[in-house]
N, C-alpha and C positions, 0 to 999 in steps of 0.2 A: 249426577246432577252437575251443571254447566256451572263452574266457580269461577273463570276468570272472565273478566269483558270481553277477550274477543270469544271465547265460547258462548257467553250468553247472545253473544252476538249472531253467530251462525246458529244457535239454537232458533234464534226468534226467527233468523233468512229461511233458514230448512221451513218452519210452519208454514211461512209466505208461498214455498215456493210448491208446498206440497198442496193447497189450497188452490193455487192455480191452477198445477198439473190434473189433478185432481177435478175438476168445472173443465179444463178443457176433454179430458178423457172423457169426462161422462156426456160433453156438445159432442165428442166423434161416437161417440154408441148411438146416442139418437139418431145422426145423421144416417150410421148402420142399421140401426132397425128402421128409418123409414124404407130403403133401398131392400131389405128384405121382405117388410109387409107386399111393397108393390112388385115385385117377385110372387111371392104370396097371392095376390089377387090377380097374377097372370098377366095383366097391363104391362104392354111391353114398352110402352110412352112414359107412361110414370113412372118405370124402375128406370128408366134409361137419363129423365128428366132428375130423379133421385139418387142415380149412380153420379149424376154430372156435377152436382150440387154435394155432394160427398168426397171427391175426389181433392178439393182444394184443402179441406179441415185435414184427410189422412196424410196429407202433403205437409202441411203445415205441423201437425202432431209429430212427423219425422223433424222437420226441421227447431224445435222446439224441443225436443231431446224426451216426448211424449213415448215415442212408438217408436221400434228400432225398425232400418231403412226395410229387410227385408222382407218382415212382418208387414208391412204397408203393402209393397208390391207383392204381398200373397194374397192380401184380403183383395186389393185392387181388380188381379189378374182374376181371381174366383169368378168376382162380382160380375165384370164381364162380362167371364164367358156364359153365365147364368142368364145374364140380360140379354147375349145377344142369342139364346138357345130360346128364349122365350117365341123370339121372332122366325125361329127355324119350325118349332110347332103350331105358330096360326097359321 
């Protein structure tokens, strides 16, 4: 248990800070499961419109100390190449 003031003090930042992390991680999964649904329903426009709209939050998650750099440019590079294989199959 946190006994002196600057402890209690970083005890209280850590909750802050993990409550944020925390809201922003779970805005970058939805942002990834819409990009995956429209994957999913084949739509090569709305995963592409959903890949585009997803790429600024996985950017932001890296810079934000959320996501590590090269975790992001894994999911990013995947997504992609998914989206744009969609458009190799219509």
């Amino acid at each position: 248990m946190a006994n002196t003031p600057q402890s209690k003090k970083r005890a209280r930042q850590s909750e802050a800070r993990y409550a944020v992390n925390k809201a922003r991680r779970s805005r970058i999964r939805t942002f990834l499961r819409k990009v995956e649904e429209a994957i999913a329903s084949g739509d090569q426009t709305a995963a592409a419109a959903a890949l585009k709209a997803a790429q600024p939050e996985l950017s932001r998650g890296v810079t934000k100390g959320v996501l590590h750099k090269n975790t992001v440019a894994r999911k990013m590079s995947r997504l992609t190449s998914r989206v744009k294989a969609l458009g190799a199959n219509a």
